[in-house]
C-alpha positions in Angstrom: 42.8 149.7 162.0 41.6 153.2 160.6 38.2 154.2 159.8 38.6 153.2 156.4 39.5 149.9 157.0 36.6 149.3 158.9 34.1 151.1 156.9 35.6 148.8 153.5 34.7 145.7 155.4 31.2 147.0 156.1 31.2 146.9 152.7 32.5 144.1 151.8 30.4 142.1 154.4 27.2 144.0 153.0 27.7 143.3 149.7 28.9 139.3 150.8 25.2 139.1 152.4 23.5 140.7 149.2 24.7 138.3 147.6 24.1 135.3 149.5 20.8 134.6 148.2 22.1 134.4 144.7 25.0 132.4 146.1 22.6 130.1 147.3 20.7 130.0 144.1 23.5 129.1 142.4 25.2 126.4 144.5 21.2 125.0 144.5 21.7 124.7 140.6 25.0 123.3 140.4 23.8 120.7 142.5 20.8 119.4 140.3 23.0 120.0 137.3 25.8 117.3 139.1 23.2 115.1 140.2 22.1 114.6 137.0 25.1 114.9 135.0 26.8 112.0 137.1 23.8 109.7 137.7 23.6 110.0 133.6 27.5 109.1 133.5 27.1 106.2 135.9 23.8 104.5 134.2 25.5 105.1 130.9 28.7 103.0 132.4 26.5 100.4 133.9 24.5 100.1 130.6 27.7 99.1 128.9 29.0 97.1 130.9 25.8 94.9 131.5 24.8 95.2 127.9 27.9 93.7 126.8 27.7 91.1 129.6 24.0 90.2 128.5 24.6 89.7 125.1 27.6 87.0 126.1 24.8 85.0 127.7 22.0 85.6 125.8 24.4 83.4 123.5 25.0 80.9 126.0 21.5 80.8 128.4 19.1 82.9 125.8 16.3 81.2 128.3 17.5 84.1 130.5 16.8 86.8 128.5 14.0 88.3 130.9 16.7 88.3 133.8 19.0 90.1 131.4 16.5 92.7 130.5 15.9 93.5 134.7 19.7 94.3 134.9 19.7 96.7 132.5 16.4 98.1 133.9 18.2 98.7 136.8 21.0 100.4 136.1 18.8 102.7 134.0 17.3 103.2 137.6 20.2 104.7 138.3 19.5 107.8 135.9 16.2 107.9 136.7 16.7 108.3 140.9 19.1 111.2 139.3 16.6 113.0 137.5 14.2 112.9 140.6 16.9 114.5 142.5 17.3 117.0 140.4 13.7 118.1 140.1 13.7 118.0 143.7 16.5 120.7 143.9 15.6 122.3 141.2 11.4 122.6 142.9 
């Protein structure tokens, strides 16, 4: 290995830890932005799929309707324990 070799991967390895705090910024982001984004996509699947469920025995049981009404509450928890995650990478 010549001088220059070694004095380009001084370089590179300076400019790599320069770097690292925006790198860390960034992958800090990217996380709250997934959190959020999936726990979103998930509530939104587990809306739809317990919506239509409820409504098939609202028409059959509508004495349940309360029961039907926690479901969905919880899988709008979902989006919601997202969210806090988020703001807790993102604070």
């Amino acid at each position: 290995m010549t001088r220059g070799h070694i004095l380009l991967i001084i370089m590179v390895m300076a400019a790599a830890l320069a770097n690292a705090q925006e790198t860390v910024e960034g992958m800090r982001l990217l996380g709250a932005g997934l959190a959020i984004g999936l726990a979103a996509i998930g509530a939104g699947i587990a809306i739809g799929l317990i919506g239509a469920a409820s409504i098939s025995g609202l028409i059959e049981k509508p004495e349940y309707r309360v029961w039907y009404l926690i479901f969905i509450a919880l899988g709008e928890a979902l989006a919601i324990y997202g969210l806090l995650i988020s703001l807790m990478l993102m604070g």
